[in-house]
C-alpha positions as CSV (number, residue, x, y, z in Angstrom):
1,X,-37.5,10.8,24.9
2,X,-35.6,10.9,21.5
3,X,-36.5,7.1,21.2
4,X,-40.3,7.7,21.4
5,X,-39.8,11.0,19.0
6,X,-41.3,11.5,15.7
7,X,-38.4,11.7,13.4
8,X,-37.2,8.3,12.6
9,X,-33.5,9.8,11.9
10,X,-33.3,10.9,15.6
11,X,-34.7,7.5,16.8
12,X,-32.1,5.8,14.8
13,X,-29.6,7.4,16.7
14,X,-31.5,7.1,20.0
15,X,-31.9,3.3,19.0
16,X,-28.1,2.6,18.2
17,X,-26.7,4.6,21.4
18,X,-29.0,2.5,23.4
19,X,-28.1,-1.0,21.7
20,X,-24.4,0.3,21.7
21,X,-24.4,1.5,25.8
22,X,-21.7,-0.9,27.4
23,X,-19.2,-0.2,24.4
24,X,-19.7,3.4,24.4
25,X,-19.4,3.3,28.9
26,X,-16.3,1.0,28.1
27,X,-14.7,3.3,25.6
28,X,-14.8,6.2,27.9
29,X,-13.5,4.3,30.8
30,X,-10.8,3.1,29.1
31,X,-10.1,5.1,25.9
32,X,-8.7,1.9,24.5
33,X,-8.9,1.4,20.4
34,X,-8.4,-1.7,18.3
35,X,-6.0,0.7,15.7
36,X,-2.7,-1.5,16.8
37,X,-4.8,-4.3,16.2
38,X,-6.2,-3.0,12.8
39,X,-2.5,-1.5,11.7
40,X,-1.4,-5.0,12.4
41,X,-3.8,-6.8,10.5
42,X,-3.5,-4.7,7.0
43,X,0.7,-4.8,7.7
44,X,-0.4,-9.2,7.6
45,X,-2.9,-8.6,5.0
46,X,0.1,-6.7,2.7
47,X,2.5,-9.2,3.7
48,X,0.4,-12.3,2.6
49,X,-0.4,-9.9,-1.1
50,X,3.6,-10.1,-1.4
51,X,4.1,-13.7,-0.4
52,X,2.1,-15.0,-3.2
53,X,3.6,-18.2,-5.0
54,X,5.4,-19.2,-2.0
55,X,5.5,-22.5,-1.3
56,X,5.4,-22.6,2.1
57,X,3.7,-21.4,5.2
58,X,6.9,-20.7,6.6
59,X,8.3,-18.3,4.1
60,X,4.4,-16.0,4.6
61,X,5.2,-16.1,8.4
62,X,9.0,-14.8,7.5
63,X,7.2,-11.9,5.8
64,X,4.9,-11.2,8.2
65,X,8.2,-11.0,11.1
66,X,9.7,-9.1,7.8
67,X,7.2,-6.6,7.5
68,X,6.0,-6.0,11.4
69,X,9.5,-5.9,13.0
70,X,10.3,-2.7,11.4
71,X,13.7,-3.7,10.6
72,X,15.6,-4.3,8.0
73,X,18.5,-5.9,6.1
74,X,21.4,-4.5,4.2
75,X,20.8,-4.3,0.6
76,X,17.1,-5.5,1.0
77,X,14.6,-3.0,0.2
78,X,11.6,-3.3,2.4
């Protein structure tokens, strides 16, 4: 009904729910988010930022372990 109404706000909404079903069923079912995966990315995103004028792939994928491993090393600020 909402998606044959006369406001085109409320058809918008009618339109995206509809287009958007299986995610929406999916998210319910499972209540699963992609944050880890988004927290993840920006803690990379930071880490390549800082590795800037390295000269090697090696020493961005020692940040990246540097930055996501929540540890640290004595006298190292992180």
């Amino acid at each position: 009904m909402a998606v044959k109404s006369a406001l085109p706000p409320v058809v918008r909404v009618a339109t995206t729910l509809l287009e958007f079903r299986e995610q929406l069923i999916n998210w319910f079912r499972s209540k699963a988010s992609n944050g880890l995966l988004e927290g993840t990315s920006s803690l990379i995103q930071a880490a390549k930022a800082r590795a800037r004028g390295y000269r090697s792939v090696e020493n961005l994928i020692t940040m990246i372990y540097m930055l996501t491993g929540k540890f640290s090393l004595p006298g190292l600020p992180i």
